[in-house]
C-alpha positions as CSV (number, residue, x, y, z in Angstrom):
1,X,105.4,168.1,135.8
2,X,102.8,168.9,138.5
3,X,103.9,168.8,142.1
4,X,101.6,165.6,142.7
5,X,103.3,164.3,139.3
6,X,106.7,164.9,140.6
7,X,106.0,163.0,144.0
8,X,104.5,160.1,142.4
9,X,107.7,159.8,140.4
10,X,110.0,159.9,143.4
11,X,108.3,157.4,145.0
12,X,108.4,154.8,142.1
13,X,111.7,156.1,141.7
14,X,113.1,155.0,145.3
15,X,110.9,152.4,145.6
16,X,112.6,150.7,141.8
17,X,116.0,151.7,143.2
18,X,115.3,149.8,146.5
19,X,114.0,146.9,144.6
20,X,117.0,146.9,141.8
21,X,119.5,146.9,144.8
22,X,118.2,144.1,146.5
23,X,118.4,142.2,143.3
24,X,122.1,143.4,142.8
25,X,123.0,142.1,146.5
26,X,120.9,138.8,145.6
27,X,122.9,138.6,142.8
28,X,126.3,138.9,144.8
29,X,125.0,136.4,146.9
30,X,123.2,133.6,144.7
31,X,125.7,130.3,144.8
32,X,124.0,129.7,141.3
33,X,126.5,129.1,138.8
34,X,125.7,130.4,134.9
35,X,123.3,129.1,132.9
36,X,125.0,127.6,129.7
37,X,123.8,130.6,127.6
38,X,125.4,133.0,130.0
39,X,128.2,131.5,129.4
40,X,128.2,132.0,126.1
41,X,127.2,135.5,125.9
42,X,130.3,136.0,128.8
43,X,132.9,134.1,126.0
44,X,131.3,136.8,123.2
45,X,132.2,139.2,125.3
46,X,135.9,138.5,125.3
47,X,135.8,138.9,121.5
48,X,133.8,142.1,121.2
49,X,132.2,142.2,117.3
50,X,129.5,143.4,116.0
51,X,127.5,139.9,115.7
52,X,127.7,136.3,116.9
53,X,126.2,133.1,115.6
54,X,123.2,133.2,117.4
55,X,122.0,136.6,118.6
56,X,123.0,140.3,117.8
57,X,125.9,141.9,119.4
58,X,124.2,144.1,122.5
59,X,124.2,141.0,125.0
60,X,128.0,140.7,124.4
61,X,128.5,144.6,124.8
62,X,126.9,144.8,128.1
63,X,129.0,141.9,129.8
64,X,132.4,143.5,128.3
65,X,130.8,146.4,129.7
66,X,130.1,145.7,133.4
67,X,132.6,142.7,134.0
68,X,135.2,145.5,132.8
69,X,134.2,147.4,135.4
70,X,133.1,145.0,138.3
71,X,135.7,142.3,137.5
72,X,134.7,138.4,136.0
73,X,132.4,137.1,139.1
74,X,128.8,135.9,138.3
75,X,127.4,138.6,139.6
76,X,129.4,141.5,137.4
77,X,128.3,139.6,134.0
78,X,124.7,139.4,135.7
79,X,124.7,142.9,136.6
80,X,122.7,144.6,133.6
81,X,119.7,142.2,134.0
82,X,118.7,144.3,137.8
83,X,119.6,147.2,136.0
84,X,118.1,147.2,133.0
85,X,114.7,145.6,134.3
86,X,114.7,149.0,136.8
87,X,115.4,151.1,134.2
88,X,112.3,149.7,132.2
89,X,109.7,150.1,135.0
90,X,110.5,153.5,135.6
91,X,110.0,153.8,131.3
92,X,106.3,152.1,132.5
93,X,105.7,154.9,134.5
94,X,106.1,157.3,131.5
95,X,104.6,155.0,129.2
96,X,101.2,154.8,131.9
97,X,101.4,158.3,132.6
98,X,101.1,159.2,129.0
99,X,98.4,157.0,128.2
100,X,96.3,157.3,131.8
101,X,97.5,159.8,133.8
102,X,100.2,159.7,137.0
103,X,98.2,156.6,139.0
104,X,98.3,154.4,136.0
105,X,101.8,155.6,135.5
106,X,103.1,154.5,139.1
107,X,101.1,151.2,139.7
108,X,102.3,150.3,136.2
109,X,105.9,150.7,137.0
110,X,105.4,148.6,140.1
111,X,103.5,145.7,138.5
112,X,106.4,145.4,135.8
113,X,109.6,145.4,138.8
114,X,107.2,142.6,140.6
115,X,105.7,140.2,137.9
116,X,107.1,136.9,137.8
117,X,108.9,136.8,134.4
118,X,111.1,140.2,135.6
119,X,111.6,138.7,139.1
120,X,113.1,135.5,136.8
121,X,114.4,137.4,134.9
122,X,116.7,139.4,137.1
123,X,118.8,136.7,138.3
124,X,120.4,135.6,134.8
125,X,121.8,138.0,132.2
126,X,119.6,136.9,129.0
127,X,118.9,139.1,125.8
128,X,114.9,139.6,126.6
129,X,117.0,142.0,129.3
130,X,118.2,144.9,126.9
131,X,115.1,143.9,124.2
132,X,112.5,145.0,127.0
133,X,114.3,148.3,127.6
134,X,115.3,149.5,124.0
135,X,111.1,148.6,123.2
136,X,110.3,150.6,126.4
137,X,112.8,153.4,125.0
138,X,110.7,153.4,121.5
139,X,107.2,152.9,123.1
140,X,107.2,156.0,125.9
141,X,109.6,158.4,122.7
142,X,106.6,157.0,120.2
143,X,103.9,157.7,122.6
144,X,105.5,161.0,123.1
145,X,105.3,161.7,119.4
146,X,101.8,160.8,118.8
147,X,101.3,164.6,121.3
148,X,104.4,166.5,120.4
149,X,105.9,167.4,117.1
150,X,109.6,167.9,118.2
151,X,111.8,165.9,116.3
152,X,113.4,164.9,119.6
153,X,110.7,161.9,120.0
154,X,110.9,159.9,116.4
155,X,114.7,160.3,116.7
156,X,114.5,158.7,120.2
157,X,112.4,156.3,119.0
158,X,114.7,155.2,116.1
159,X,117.4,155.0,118.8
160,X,115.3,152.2,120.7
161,X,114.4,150.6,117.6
162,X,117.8,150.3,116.0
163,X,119.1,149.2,119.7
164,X,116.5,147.0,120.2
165,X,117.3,144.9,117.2
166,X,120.7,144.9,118.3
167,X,119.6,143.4,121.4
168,X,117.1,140.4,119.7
169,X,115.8,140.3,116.2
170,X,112.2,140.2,118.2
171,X,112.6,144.3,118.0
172,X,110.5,143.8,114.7
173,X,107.8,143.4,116.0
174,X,107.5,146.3,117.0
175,X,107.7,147.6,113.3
176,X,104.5,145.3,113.0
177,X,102.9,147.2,116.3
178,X,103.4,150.7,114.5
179,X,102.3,149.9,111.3
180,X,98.9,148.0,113.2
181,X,98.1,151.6,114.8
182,X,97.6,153.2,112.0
183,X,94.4,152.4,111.2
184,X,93.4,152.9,115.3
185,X,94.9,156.1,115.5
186,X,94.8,159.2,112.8
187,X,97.6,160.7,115.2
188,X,99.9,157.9,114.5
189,X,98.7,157.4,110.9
190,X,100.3,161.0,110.6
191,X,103.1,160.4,112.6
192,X,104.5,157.0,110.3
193,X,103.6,158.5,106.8
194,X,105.3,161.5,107.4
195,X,108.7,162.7,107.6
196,X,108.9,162.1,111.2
197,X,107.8,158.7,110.6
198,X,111.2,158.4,107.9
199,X,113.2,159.4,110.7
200,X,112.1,156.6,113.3
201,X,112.9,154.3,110.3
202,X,116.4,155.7,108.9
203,X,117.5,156.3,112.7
204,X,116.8,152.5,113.2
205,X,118.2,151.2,110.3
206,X,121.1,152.9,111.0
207,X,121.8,151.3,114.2
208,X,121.0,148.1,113.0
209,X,123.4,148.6,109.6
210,X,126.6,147.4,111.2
211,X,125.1,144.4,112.5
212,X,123.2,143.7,109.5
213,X,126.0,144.0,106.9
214,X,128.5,141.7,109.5
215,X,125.2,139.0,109.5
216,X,125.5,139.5,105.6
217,X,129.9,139.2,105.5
218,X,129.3,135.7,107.7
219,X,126.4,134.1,105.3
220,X,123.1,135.1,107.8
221,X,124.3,132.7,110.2
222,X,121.9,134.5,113.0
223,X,118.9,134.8,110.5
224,X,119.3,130.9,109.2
225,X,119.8,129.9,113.2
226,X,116.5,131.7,114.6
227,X,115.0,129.8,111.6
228,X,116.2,126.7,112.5
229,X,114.8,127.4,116.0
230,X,111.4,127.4,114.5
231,X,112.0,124.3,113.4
232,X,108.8,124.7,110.8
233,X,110.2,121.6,108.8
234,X,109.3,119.6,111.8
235,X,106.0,121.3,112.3
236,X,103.3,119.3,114.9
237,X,100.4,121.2,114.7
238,X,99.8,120.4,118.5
239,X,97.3,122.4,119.9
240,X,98.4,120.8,123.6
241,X,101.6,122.8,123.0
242,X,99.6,125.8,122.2
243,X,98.0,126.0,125.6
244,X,101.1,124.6,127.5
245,X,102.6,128.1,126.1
246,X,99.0,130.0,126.7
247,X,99.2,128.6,130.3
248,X,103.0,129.9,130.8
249,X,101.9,133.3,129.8
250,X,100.0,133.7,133.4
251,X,102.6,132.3,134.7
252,X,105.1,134.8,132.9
253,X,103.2,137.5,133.4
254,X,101.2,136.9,136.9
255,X,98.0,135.0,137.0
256,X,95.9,138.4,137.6
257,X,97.8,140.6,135.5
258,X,97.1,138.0,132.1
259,X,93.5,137.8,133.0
260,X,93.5,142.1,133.0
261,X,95.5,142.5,130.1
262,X,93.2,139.4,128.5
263,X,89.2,141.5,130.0
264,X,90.8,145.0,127.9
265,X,91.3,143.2,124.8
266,X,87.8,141.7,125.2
267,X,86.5,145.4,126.2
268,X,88.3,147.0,123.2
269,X,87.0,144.3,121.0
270,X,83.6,145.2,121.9
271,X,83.9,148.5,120.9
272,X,84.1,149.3,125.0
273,X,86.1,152.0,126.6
274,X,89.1,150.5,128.8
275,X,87.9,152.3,132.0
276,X,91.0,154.7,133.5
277,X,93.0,154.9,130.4
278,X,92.5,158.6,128.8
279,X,91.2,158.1,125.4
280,X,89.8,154.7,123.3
281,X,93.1,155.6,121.2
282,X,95.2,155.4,123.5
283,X,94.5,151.7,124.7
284,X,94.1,151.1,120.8
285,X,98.0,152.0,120.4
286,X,99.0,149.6,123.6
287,X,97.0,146.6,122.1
288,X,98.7,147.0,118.8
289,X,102.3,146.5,120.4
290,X,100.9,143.9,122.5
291,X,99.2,141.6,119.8
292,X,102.0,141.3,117.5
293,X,104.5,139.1,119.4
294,X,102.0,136.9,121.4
295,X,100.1,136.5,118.5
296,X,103.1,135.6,116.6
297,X,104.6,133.5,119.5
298,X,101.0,131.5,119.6
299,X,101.3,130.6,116.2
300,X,104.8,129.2,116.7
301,X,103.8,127.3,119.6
302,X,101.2,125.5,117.6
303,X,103.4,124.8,114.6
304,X,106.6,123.7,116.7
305,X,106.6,124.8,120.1
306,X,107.9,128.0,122.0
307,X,109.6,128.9,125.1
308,X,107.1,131.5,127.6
309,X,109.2,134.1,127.1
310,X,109.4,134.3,123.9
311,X,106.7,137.1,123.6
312,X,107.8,138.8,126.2
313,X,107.7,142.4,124.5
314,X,103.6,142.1,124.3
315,X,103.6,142.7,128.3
316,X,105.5,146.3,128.1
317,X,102.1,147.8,126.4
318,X,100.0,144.9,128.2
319,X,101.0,146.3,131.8
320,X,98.9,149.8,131.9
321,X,96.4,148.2,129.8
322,X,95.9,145.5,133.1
323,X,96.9,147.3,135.5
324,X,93.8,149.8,134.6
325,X,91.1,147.1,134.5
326,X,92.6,146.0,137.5
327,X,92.4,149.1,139.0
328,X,88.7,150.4,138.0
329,X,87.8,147.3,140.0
330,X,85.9,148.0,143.5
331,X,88.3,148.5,146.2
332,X,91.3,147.7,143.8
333,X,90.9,144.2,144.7
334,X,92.1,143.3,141.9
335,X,95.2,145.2,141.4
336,X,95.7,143.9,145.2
337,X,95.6,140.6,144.5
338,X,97.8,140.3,141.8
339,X,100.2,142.6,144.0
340,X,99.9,139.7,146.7
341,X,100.4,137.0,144.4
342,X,103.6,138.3,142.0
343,X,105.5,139.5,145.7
344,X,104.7,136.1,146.9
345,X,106.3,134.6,143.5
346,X,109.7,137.1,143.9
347,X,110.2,136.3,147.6
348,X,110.0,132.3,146.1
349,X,113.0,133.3,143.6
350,X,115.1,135.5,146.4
351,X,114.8,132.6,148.8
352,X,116.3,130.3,145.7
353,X,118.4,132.5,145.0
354,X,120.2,132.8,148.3
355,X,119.8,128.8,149.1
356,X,119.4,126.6,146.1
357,X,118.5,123.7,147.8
358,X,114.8,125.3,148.8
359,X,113.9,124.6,145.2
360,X,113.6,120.7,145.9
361,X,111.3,121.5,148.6
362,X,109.1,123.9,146.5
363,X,109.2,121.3,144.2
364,X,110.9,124.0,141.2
365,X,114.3,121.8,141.8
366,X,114.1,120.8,137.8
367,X,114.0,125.0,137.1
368,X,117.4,125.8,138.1
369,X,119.3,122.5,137.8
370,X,121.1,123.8,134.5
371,X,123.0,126.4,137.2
372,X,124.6,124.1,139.1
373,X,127.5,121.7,138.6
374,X,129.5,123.4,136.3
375,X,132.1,124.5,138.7
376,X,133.0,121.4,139.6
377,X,132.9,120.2,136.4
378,X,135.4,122.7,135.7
379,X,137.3,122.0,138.1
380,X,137.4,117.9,137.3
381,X,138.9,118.4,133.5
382,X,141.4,121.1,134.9
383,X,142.9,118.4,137.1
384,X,142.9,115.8,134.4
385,X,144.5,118.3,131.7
386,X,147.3,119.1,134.3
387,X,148.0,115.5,134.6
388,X,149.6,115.2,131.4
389,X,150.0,116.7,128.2
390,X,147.6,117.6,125.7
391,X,147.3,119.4,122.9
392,X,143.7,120.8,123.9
393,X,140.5,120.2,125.8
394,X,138.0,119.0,123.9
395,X,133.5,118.6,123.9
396,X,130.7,117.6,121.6
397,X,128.3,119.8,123.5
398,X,127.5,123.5,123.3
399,X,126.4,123.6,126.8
400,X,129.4,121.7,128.0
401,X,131.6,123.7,125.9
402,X,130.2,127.4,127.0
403,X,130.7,126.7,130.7
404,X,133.8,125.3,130.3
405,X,135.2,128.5,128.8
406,X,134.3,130.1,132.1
407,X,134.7,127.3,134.7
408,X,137.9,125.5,133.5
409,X,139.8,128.4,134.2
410,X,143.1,129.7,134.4
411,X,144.0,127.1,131.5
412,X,146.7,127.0,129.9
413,X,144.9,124.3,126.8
414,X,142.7,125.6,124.1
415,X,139.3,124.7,123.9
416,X,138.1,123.0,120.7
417,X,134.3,121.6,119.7
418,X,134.3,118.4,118.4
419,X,131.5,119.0,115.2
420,X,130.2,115.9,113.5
421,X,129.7,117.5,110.2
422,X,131.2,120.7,108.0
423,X,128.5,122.9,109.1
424,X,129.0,125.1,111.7
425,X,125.8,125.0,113.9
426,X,126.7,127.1,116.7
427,X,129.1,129.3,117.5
428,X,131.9,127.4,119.1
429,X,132.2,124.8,115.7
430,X,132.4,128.0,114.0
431,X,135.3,129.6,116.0
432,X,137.1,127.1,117.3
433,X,135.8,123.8,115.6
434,X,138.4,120.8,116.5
435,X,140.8,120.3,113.7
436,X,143.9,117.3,113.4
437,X,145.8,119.7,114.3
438,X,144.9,119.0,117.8
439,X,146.7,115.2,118.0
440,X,146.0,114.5,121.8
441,X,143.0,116.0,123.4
442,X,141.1,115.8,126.8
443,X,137.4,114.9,125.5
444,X,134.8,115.6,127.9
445,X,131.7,113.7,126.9
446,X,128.0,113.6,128.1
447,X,126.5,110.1,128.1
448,X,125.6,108.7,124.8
449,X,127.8,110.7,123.2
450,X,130.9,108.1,123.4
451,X,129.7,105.7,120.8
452,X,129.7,109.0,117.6
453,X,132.7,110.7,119.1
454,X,135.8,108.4,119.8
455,X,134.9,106.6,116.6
456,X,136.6,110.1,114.8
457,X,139.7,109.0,117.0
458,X,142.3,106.5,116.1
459,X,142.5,105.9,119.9
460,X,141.3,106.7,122.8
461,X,141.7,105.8,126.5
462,X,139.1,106.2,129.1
463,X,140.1,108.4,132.5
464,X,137.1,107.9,134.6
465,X,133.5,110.1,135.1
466,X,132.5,113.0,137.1
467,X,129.3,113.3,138.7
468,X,127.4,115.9,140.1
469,X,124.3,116.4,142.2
470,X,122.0,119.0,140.6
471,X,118.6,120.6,141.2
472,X,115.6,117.9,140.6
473,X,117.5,114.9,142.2
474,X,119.0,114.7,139.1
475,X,123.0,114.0,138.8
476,X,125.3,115.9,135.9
477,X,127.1,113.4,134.3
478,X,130.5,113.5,132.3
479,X,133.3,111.1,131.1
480,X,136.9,112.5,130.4
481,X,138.6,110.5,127.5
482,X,142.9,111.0,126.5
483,X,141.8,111.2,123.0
484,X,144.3,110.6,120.6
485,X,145.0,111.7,116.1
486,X,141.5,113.0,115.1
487,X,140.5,112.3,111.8
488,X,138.2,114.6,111.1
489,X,134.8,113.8,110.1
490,X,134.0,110.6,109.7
491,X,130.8,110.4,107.2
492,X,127.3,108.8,108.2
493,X,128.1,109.8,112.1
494,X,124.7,109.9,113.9
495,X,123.3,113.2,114.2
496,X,123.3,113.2,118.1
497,X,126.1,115.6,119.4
498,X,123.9,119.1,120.7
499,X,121.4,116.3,122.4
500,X,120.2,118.2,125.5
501,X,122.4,118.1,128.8
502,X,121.9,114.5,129.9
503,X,120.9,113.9,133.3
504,X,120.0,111.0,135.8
């Protein structure tokens, strides 16, 4: 590494560090409670394994990891996602530098710490977190292997790949992005059909092994959920849906940044050079990673809807493949611009962050409302469960459910998921699925769910309703029943119990 090299690096190097420990402190600070699925992922974590119902087992890992070290607060089992996110942009400085030299390399580290999906991103602990690192890890170690034989660089990039599908299942695309640059690159076609290109594989499969065979031992409960997340059977074909996610991606990804990743796919379709990056190749290679998931994620948005971050891998190779149209552009206005614009967005979510209640007035109240309340709630069905004797506490809804493991503590009840049905649809009803064992439970409800539930009971005694003011002017609203002799299920019940958190 040059001298010029090596201060280029520092710099992105202190300036990610002071970045990442802002967002730790902002993290201390944020009154935000978890987000239902971080409460989940915190419960997995008290039962380390090697998969859960839902996702693979690195999200789990990581809270056992840093609450372990940093105690149970919000913050500790938020910790990895400031981490993690600086840890990837200084991986986009490698990843730029290797494909356009040391500029490329610094202003694409700094566009990926500031675009608006990271600066999200950073404030919950979510499994795109340890996904987007593990495909940095195999990109830059892949990259690195296209120039240099050692074996050092397919081994690493087996490491990521393997660890990346521990993380989210989404890691395969990348497998697609390798095996679309082979026909743009002879360097990579030699690298994947070769023995080096055997070792990326049998490294990654052997990561993924433990998780795969535990998936396999509990009947592909992860595999047949993401499945029924794609909800195919219920296909639209709504091309509105299709743009509402196209729309999201600039929002995802920064306004500017989209429309420069979106002018060097049109250049490289054209047969153009993508000005600042070293070699046609080398852009080639970027687009191939990028196309996979947003493709894929465009596809699923037309046939039943997706979620904007949902292709959220596409923007690690997307980033120097922006950030150098964006910079070829007179005066870097461009590059400027979308600087201006994504620190504008962050300094929106640390505001947030630190006060809340300055979402209703940027009119993003509805965006965090799922973060608040839950303490209280928590608080509201310990009091009840103290005031006499049950056997357990007791809900219908996986949200409800996951942030009572976490709020409605110290307890000394067990929690237990009231299922409507045999099959175990998440991972609570698979764990610790109510049984008549349980004779007198607290039930916490959500409205509409009364009429389904304490029909399964052979009585049941209402003991008033908690409400809670939450982002959007909306209010979080839950009934506490003494529930008593469950009978199990009770056929023909309306299939109504993982309804969305109900608000007013």
């Amino acid at each position: 590494m040059t001298a010029k090299a090596h201060s280029g690096f520092a710099a992105v190097l202190a300036i990610v560090a002071a970045l990442t420990a802002l967002r730790v402190a902002l993290l201390v600070l944020t009154p935000l409670q978890l987000y239902p699925d971080e409460a989940q992922y915190w419960w997995w974590a008290q039962s380390p394994a090697l998969g859960y119902f839902s996702k693979p087992p690195m999200i789990a890992w990581l809270i056992r990891l840093t609450t372990a070290l940093f105690g149970e607060g919000e913050w500790a089992i938020r910790l990895a996602a400031p981490l993690l996110h600086g840890g990837t942009a200084l991986l986009l400085y490698g990843i730029g530098k290797r494909t356009g030299g040391d500029r490329i390399g610094i202003w694409s580290a700094l566009a990926y710490a500031t675009v608006p999906g990271v600066s999200y991103s950073c404030g919950l602990i979510s499994t795109d977190v340890p996904l987007l690192f593990c495909w940095a890890v195999a990109l830059y170690a892949f990259l690195a292997a296209l120039e240099d034989q050692r074996w050092r660089w397919p081994l690493l990039c087996g490491v990521g790949l393997g660890l990346g599908l521990l993380s989210k299942y989404a890691m395969l695309y990348f497998v697609v992005g390798m095996i679309l640059s082979m026909p743009v690159s002879p360097r990579a076609r030699a690298l994947l059909l070769g023995r080096r290109g055997a070792a990326i594989a049998a490294s990654g499969l052997l990561l993924f092994l433990p998780n795969l065979l535990w998936d396999q031992a509990h009947g592909f409960v992860t595999v047949t959920h993401i499945a029924a997340d794609a909800d195919w059977r219920q296909a639209r074909f709504r091309f509105l849906d299709t743009l509402e996610f196209l729309g999201g991606q600039f929002g995802v990804f920064g306004p500017l940044l989209m429309a420069g990743f979106l002018l060097a796919l049109w250049r490289l379709a054209r047969r153009r050079e993508v000005t600042l990056l070293d070699s046609r190749e080398h852009a080639l290679v970027l687009a191939a990673f990028a196309l996979p998931p947003l493709l894929a994620i465009v596809v699923q948005a037309f046939m039943a809807g997706a979620n904007a971050n949902w292709a959220a891998p596409a923007y690690v190779s997307a980033v120097p493949l922006a950030v150098a149209v964006l910079l070829a552009m007179p005066r870097r206005w461009g590059l400027k611009a979308s600087f201006a614009v994504n620190l504008f967005v962050m300094a929106g979510f640390w505001l947030v962050l630190l006060q809340p209640a300055l979402a209703e007035t940027m009119g993003v109240g509805n965006a965090f409302k799922r973060e608040e309340g839950w303490r209280g709630l928590g608080q509201a069905v310990l009091a009840a469960a103290q005031a006499s004797r049950y056997d357990a506490i007791a809900a219908a809804n996986r949200s409800v459910m996951a942030e009572l493991t976490y709020y409605a503590r110290p307890r000394a009840l067990p929690l237990r998921m009231w299922s409507r049905g045999m099959t175990a649809d998440n991972y609570f009803r698979m764990t610790i699925r109510l049984t008549p064992a349980s004779r007198r439970v607290l039930l916490v409800l959500l409205p509409g769910e009364r009429q389904f539930v304490l029909p399964t009971f052979e009585s049941s005694r209402p003991l008033g309703t908690v409400s809670l003011a939450v982002g959007g002017g909306h209010l979080r609203v839950a009934a506490l029943f003494d529930a008593c002799r469950y009978r199990g299920i009770i056929r023909h019940v309306p299939n109504k119990s993982d309804q969305s958190l109900t608000f007013r």
